[in-house]
N, C-alpha and C positions, 0 to 999 in steps of 0.2 A: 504494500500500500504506500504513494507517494506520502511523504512527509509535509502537509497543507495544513497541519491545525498547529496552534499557538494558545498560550496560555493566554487567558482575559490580560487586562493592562488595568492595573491598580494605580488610581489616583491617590496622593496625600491629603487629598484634603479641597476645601474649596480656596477660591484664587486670592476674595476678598468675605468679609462679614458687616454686612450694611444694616446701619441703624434704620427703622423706621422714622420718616416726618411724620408728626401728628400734626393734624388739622382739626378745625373746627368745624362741626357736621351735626347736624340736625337730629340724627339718626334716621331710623325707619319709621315708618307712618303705621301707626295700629290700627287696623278696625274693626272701630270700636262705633257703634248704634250713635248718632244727635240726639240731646235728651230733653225734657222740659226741665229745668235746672231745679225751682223747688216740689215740682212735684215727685219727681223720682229721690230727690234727696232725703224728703219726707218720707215717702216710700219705704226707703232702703232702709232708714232711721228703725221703722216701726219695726221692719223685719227682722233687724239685729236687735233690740230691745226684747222682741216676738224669742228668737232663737237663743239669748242669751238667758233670758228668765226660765224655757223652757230646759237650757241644760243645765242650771241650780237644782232642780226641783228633781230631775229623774237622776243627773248624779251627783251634784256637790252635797245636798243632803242627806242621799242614801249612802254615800261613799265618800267619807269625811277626807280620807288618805289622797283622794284625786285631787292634782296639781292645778290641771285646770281643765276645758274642755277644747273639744273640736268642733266645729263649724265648717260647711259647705256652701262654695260659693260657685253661681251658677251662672254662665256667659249666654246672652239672647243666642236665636238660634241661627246660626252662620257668620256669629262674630266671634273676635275673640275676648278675650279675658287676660287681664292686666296683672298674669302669674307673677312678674317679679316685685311688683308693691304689695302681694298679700303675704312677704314674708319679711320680719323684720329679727335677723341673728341677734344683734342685742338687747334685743325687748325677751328672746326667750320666742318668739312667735314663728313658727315653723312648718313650715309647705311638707304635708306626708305625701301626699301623692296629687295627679291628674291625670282623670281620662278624658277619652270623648265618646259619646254614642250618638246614636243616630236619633234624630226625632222628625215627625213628619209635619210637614207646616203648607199649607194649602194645596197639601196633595204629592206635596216634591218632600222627600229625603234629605235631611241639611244637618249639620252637627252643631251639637252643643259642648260645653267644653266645662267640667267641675272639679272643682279643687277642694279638697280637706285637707284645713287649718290647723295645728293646735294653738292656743292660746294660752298662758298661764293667768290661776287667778286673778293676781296682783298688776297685772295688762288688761284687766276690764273694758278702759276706757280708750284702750288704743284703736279700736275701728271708729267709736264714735264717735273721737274727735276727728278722726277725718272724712265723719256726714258731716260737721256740725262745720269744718272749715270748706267742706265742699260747698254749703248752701252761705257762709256768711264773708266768704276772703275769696279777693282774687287774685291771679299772679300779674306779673308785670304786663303779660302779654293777654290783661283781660279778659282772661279765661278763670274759670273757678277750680280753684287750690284743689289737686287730687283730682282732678276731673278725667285723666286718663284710667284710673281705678275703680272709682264710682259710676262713671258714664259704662264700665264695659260690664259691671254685676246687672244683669237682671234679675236676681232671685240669691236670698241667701237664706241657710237655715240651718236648724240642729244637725250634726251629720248621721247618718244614719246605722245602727251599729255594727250592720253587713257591708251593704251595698257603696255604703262612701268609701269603704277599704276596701273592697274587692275588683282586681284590675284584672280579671281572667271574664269572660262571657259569663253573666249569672246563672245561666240553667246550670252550671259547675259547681253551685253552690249546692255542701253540701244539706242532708235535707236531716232525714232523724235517725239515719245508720250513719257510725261516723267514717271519715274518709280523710284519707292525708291531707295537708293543708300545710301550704310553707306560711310563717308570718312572718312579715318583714318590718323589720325595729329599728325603731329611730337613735342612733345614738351622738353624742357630743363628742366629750371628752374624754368618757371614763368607760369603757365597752364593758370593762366587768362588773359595774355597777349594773346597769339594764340587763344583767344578765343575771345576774342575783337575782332581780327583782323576777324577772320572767317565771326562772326556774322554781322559784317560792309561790309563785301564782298559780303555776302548773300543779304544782304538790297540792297547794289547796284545793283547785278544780279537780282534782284527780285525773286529769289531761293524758292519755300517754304521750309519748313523743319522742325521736330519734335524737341520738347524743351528739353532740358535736353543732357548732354553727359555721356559718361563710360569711367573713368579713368584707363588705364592699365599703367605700367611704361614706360615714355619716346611716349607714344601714350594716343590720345582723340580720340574718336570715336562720328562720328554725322551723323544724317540721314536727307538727304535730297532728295527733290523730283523733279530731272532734266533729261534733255534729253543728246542725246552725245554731243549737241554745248556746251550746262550749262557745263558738265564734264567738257570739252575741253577750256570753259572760266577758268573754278578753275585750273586748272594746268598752264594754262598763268599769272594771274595773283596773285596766290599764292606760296610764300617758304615754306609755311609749311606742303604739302601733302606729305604724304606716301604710302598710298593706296587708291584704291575705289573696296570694294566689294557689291555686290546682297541685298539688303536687304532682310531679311526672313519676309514668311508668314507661319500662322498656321494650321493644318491639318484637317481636318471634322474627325467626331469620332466617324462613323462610325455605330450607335446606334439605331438605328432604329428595336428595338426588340420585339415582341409581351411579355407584360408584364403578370403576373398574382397573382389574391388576394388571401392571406392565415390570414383574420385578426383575427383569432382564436391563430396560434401561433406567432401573436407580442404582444396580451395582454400576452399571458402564459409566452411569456420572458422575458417581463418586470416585469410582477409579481415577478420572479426569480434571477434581477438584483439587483446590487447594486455598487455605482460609491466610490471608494474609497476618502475622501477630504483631506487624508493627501500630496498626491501625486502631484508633482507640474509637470508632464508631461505631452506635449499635440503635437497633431501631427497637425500642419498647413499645408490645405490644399489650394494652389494656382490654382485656379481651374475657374469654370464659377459660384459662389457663391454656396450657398447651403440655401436648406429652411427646416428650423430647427421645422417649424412645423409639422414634419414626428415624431410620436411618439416614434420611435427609436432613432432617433438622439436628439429630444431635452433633454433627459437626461445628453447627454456628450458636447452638443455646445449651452453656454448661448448665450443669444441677445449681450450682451456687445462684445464678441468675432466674431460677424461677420459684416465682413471690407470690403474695396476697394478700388483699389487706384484710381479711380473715382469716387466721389460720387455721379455724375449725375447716373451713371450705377446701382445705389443700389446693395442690397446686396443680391437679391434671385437669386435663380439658374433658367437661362430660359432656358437652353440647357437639365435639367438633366442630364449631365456627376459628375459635381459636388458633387452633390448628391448619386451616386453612389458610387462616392470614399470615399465620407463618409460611406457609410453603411457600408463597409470591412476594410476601416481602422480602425473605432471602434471595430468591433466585427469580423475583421477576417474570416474566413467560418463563414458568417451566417446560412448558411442551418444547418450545424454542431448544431450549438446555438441554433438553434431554434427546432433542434428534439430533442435536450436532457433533461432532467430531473434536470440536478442540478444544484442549486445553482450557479450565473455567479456574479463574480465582477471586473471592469474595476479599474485598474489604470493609465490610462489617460483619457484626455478631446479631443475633437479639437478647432483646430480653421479655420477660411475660410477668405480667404484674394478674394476678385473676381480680376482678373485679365484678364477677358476677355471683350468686350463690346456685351448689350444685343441687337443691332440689327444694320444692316447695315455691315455686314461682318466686318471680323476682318481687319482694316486696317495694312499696317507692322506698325512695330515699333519699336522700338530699346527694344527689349522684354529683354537684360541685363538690362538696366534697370528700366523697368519693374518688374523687378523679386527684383530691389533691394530694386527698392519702397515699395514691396508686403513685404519684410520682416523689411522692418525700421518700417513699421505701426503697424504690429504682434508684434515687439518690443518694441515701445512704448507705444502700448496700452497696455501689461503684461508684464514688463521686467524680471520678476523674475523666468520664468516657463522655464523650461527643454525643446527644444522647436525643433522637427524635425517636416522637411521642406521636404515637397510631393508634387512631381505634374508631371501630365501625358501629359502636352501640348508640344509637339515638333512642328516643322517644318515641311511642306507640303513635302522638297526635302528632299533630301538624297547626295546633290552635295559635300559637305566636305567632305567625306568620312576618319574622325580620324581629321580632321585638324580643328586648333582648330578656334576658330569665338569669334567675341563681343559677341554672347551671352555666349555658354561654358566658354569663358576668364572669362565674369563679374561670373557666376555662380561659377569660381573659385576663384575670388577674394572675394565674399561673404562666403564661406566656408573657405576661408583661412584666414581671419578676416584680410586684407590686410592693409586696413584703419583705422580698430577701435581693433583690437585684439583681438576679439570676434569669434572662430572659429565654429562652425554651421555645424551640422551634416545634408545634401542634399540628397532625393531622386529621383530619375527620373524615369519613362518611356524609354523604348530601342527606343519604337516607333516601328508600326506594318506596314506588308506589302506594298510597294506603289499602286503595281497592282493586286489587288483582283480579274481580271479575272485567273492571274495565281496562284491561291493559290494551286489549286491540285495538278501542276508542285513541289511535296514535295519532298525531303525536298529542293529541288535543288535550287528554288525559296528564299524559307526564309533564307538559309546560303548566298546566294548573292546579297540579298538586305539589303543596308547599316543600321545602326541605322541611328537614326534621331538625328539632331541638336535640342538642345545642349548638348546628354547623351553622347557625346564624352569627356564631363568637366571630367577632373582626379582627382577631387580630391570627386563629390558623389559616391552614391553607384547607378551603373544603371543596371534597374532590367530588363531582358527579360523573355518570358515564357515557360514552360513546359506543358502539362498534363498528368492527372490521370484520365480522364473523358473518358470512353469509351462506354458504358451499353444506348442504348437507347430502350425507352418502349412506345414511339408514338407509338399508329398504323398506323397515318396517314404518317409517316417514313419507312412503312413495302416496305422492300427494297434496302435501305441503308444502311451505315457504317459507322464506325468512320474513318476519314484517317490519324491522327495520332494514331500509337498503344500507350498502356498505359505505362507512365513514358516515353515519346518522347517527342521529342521540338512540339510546337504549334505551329499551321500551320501560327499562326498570326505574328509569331515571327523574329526578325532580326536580323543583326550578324556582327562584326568585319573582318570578313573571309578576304575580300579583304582590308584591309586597307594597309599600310605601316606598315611594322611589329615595327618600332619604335613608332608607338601610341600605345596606354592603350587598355591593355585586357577591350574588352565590351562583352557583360553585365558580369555585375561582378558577379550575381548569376540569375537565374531563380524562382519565380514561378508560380502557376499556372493560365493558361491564356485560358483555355478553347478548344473544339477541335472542327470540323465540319462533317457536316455527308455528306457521299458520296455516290451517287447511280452509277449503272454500264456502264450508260452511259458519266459520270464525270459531271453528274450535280451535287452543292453542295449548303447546304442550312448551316443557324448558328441557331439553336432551342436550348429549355431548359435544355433537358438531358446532354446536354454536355457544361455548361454555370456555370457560379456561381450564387450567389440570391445577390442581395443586394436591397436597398431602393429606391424607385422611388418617384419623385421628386413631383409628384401631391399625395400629400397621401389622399386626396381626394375622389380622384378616383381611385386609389388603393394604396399597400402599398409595393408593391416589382414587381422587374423587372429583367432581365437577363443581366449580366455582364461577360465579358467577355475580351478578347486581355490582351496588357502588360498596360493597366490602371488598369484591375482589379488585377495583378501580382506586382504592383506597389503600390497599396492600402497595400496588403498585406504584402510586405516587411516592409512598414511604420507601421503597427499593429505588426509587428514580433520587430522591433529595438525599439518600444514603449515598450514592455513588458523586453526587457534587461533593458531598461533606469530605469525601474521602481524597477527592481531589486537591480540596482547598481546604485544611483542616481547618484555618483558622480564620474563614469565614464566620460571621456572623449568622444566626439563625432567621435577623430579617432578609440576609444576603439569598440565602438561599431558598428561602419562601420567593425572592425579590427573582430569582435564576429561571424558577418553576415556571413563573408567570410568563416571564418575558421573552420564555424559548418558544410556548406554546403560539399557533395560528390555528386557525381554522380548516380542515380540510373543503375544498372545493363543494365536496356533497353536502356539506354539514352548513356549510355557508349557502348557500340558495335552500337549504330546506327551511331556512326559517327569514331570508332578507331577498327581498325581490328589486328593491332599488339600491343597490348600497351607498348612492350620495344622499339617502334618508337618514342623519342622524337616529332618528326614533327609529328606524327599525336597526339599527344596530345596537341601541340601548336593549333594545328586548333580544336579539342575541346574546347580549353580554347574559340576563337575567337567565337563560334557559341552559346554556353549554359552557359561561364565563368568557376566559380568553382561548379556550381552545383544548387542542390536545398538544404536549409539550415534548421537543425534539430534543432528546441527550445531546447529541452532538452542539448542538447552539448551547445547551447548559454548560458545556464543560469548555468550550474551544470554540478560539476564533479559525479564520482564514487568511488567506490575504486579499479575498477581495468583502470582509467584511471583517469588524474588527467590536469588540464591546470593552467600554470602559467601566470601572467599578469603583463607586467613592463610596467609602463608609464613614462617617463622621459624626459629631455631638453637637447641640444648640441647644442654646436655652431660648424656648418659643416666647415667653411673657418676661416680664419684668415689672416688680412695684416697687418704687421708692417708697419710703418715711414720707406721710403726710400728702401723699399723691395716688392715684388712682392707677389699676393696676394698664399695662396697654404691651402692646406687639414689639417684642425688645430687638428681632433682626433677619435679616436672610440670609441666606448663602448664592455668593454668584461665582457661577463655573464659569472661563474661558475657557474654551473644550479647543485641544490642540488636534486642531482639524488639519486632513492634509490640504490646502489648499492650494498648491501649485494641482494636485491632482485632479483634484475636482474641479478648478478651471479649467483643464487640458479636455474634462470630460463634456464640459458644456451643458450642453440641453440636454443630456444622460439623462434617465430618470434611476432615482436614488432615496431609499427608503433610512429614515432614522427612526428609532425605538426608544421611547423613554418610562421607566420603570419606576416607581417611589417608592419606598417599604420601608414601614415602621410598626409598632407596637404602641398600641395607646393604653392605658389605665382605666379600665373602668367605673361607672356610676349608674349602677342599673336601677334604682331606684324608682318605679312610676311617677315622675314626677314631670315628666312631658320633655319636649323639643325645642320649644320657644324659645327666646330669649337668654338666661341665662342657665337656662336647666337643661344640660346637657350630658348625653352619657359618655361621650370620650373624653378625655382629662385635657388631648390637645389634637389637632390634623395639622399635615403638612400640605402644600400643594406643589405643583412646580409649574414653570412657565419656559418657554423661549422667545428671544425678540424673531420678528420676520424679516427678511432680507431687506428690506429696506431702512428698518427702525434702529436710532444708535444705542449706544449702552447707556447715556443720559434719558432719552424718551423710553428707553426699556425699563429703569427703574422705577420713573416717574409710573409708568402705567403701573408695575406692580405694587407701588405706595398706596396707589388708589384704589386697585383690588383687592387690598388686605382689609380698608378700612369700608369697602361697600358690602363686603362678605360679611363684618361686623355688625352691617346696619342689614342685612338679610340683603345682598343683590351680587352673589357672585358672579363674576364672569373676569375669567382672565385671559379668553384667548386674545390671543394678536390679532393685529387688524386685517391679514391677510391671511384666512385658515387654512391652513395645512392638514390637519390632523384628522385622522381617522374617524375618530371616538366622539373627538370631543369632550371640553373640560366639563359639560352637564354633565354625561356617563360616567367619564372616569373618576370624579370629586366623590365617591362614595366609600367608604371603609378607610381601612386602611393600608391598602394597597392601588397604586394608580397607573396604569399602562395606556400609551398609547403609541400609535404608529403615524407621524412625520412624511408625508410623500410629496417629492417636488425634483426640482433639476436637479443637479450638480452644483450647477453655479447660485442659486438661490441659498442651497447648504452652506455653500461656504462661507457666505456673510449670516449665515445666521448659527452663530458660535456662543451665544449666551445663555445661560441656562441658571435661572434662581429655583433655591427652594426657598417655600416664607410657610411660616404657623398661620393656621387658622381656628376661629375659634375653638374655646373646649373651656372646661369646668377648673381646670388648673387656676387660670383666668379670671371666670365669672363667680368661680367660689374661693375667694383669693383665703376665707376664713380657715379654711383648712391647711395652708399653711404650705402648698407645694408650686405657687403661682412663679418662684422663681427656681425649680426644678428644671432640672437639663437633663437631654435626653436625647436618643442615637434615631439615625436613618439611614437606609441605604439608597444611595441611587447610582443606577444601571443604564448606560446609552450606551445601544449599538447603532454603528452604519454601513449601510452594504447596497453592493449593482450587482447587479445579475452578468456585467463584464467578469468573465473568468480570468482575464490574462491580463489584469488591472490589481495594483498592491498597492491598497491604501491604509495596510496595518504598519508596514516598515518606518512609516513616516511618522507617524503620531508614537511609535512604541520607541523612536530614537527621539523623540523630543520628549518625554517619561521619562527617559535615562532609561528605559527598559534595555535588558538584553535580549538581543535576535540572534537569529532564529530561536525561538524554543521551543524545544521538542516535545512532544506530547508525552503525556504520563505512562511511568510505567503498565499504570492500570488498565491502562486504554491498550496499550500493544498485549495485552494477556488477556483482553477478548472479556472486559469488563464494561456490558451493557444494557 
């Protein structure tokens, strides 16, 4: 094989770090209802008087110990509500939650939007003095004091002791058999104080309830096992509730597959293997154990490495799913490995954390954490190994649809190393189908059924699938068909589609997850031909089985970011979440099955929602060429900044002057030439129900990136980003340039945290356009400065490649000798020893 790949070309750093200008700005315009000033003042008056008298009487009397009460406050219908003035931190006065539901107003569907307050006793008079200033003071600008607050309340009242806390669909609500139920607790400063109190509550109530909480900022999360009276006792008796939502249970998996033995080619592969020991990478699998006496797997999973975080449940795999994902995470296409001739050598190991129980159905259980137990024990039993985190188990529903939950939350504050600063590269499962009697219903079925909880967490990689599997050679199939064509989504597969377009592009990539076969009366069966191989769990009795959906597409992404890692050990796990995305395109079938115009932004945004960015190429993961080349900056920023006695605001950016070749790219002219820009980062969670708006937000911080256009200088380039930091602030993002390029677009991509897009234009336009910032945008870091981490620093990675489809054109030589890089470099061991 000629020698054309070259290692990435590592950046130090960015060129410059430019302060934001602040300006003076209006902000955003609320809307919010025109009112009659004293009649609604009077109003509202009576209401609060109406709702304050009535929560004395049902709790300050009955329940002398109560601090103070809660009140719900109600936004007319299709306006909003003035969330950040119903909470005031040093009065004690505190926002637990907001939803919205739907209510019908002359026929049409419109939202309303409610918020539950607490108030403390001794803060009586804090809403009424602001009727009493709304109806008798105005401000300078002749408007009456408070009137963006008061104009937007149409209704307030006692809260109510279910319903104002419950941010799950009410039929959920449980009824007079009790049912899990997370509650989520408001805490300040002292978490073991609310928790004293909780757990004293519960004794009293006679409550059951599962050990252990998940700390998110300002919320505990606890699972308990009551009916509506129990619910309706906790909100009487306690100040410190904020929510109660469903507890989750976990999905069946579906597995049920006639297996088959081939134990000629596992001895022929193993004779052919060889496990590298310099390499300290290992892919942990959270799964239902795994039994390492399969002679494929116990070469890469010692006895030491398999764990649980029960140890009544031991450590073998009784489900087989476990097992499976071992066999693809090690070895990737097995079937590939096992027909080939040469020489194999792994550089990772796994490891198996069981996280499921082996019998008695899976009780709920606060599965965050769960999942954080599963990785402290991976931790401490190897703390020193490179260590990506897989696992396929989701949630039975699909009821959050993007919104984020205690489990996603904790799964992002384990990946964002919240607590220990340890940040941990996550993969997940999309999670497959709910209703497998409609699977035929394609692809209509799988883009409108949601991922599963908790692959909505922003900050893993969640993998959905595709396939390539069409050829069947059963005869007892003579008949049937494949009913996805090849390079389609998989009929298993699920999708973002309907979310709220402000959640995170899911799945972040695809791959392949297997297809079904269909006869013409739309019976459908799931058989071999169209399945992957992996390991079965009795090797016994035999030694391979058929795998299939987004477990076995999820195996495989973990066997794909194991072989980056091992390449570049000492990548970043944004880098390499960052590597995943930015390799993947869309195959040609997969792109028209779902975009008929592709200069329609929108139907590429619903692309993204259904397949992500694609399915992802090793070879772009690991190496450049010389006629395309990707540079990689890893670096640290502090997004905010508060001085002493000043307000907190946007502390800087980063700007790349990306050393382009540009003798080459002039020589290329009107060439057409694609650039690739990648962001990846980790945010800190706040998953708390307490809405989107304004200052309540669940990421701690976002990043964005921009480029100037061939025409625009590095002065007008700044200046436009000064001014996109500060309209994204007042709610008006937009930072493309004035000449678009881009694929995606900055609507699409500004979602999670993760941002890709594709760059397409000449040659010569490329080369004048060499500038590239990243800048913060908002996040809770920021708007909740009370908490104490608004001037917290924190890492990113960003990723540009650029490449022609000219073969006999080297535009890596020139950028990688102005890096000080050394050329040629040879591609990795790993790679010549048939590592892929």
């Amino acid at each position: 094989m000629e020698n054309n790949s070259f290692k990435h070309i590592k950046l130090s750093g960015p060129n410059d770090y430019l302060p934001f200008k602040s300006t003076k700005s209006g902000g955003r315009q609320f809307n919010i209802p025109t009112r009659n000033r004293n009649q609604h003042g009077r109003r509202i008056f009576q209401q609060l008087e109406k709702a304050w008298q009535k929560s004395e009487n049902e709790f300050l009397v009955a329940f002398p110990e109560r601090t103070g009460i809660y009140l719900e406050f109600i936004s007319s219908p299709g306006f909003e509500l003035a969330i950040k003035s119903l909470e005031d931190l040093r009065q004690g006065i505190r926002l637990c939650n907001v939803r919205t539901v739907k209510r019908k107003v002359n026929e049409d569907e419109t939202e309303i939007t409610l918020a539950t307050v607490f108030i403390p006793n001794s803060k009586r008079k804090f809403f009424f003095k602001k009727v009493e200033q709304y109806l008798s003071k105005q401000t300078k600008s002749g408007k009456p004091k408070n009137a963006k607050l008061i104009d937007s309340i149409e209704e307030l009242r006692t809260a109510l002791l279910i319903e104002s806390f419950w941010t799950d669909s009410n039929d959920l609500i449980p009824d007079e058999e009790p049912d899990w139920c997370e509650v989520w607790l408001r805490w300040d400063k002292n978490e073991n104080e609310v928790i004293s109190r909780f757990e004293k509550l519960l004794s009293e109530q006679q409550i059951n309830s599962k050990s252990g909480y998940i700390k998110f900022p300002e919320r505990l999360v606890k699972l308990v096992q009551v009916n509506r009276e129990q619910l309706q006792n906790l909100s009487r008796f306690s100040d410190d509730i904020a929510e109660y939502r469903k507890a989750k249970d976990t999905a069946e998996f579906f597995l049920n597959l006639e297996p088959f033995e081939q134990q000629e080619w596992a001895k022929d592969l193993l004779d052919r293997l060889s496990i590298s020991k310099d390499s300290q990478v290992t892919i942990c699998l959270l799964d239902t154990g795994i039994n390492n006496g399969h002679p494929l797997i116990e070469p890469v999973l010692n006895d030491n490495d398999l764990l649980s975080v029960n140890p009544t449940w031991g450590t073998d795999d009784h489900d087989r799913h476990g097992t499976l994902m071992a066999g693809v995470a090690a070895y990737g296409n097995l079937q590939e490995k096992l027909s080939t001739t040469e020489n194999i050598t792994l550089y990772h190991t796994l490891e198996s954390v069981k996280i499921l129980p082996p019998r008695g159905g899976n009780e709920p259980e606060l599965w965050g954490d769960i999942t954080s137990q599963a990785v402290s024990i991976a931790e401490i039993n190897s703390p020193d190994k490179k260590r990506i985190i897989c696992s396929a188990v989701t949630a039975s529903d699909t009821r959050d649809r993007g919104r984020p939950t205690s489990w996603s939350g904790a799964i992002d504050n384990i990946s964002s190393g919240a607590f220990d600063n340890n940040k941990r590269l996550i993969i997940l499962a999309a999670g497959n189908i709910t209703d497998f009697n409609q699977i035929t219903n394609y692809p209509t079925n799988q883009i409108t059924d949601s991922i599963h909880d908790p692959a909505q967490s922003w900050n893993t990689l969640t993998v959905g699938a595709y396939t390539e599997l069409t050829t069947l050679t059963d005869p007892d199939l003579e008949g049937y068909s494949h009913l996805a064509g090849e390079n389609q989504l998989s009929p298993f597969s699920t999708s973002s589609r309907l979310w709220e377009n402000k959640w995170p592009i899911k799945p972040d990539v695809v791959f392949e997850g297997g297809n079904v076969a269909v006869d013409h009366s739309g019976m459908w069966t799931v058989c071999d031909d169209l399945s992957l191989i992996s390991t079965h769990y009795k090797p016994l009795q035999r030694l391979f089985e058929p795998f299939n959906m987004t477990s076995a597409a999820t195996a495989q992404a973990a066997h794909f970011a194991a072989q980056i890692q091992a390449e570049y050990p000492d990548y970043w796990p944004e880098t390499i979440r960052g590597l995943i995305v930015h390799s993947a395109n869309w195959p040609e079938a997969l792109f028209s099955q779902f975009v008929q115009n592709s200069n329609v932004k929108r139907e590429i945004g619903n692309l993204l929602r259904i397949v992500g960015y694609g399915v992802p190429n090793i070879e772009k993961a690991l190496y450049c060429a010389r006629n395309n080349l990707t540079l990689i900056a890893e670096a640290e920023i502090q997004p905010f900044i508060k001085e002493r006695g000043k307000s907190p605001k946007s502390n800087e950016m980063h700007l790349y002057r990306l050393p382009w070749p540009s003798e080459v790219l002039q020589e290329l002219g009107g060439t057409e030439v694609k650039m690739r820009i990648t962001l990846s980062y980790f945010i800190e969670p706040g998953p708390g129900e307490i809405g989107w708006k304004d200052r309540y937000r669940y990421p701690s911080h976002g990043f964005r990136f921009a480029i100037n256009s061939p025409t625009e200088s590095e002065y007008e380039f700044i200046r436009r980003i000064n001014t996109a930091v500060r309209d994204e602030e007042h709610g008006k993002p937009d930072t493309e340039s004035p000449s678009d390029h881009w694929l995606i677009g900055s609507k699409n991509r500004n979602k999670g945290s993760i941002h890709s897009d594709i760059w397409e234009g000449t040659a010569v336009q490329l080369a004048s356009s060499n500038l590239i910032a990243v800048f913060p945008s908002i996040g809770w870091w920021k708007e909740r400065s009370h908490l104490g981490k608004v001037n917290n620093r924190t890492r990113y990675s960003l990723i540009v490649s650029i490449e022609t489809q000219k073969q006999d054109i080297d535009i890596y030589t020139p950028v990688a000798i102005q890096v000080e890089q050394q050329i040629p470099i040879e591609i990795s061991t790993a790679h010549n020893k048939g590592y892929t």
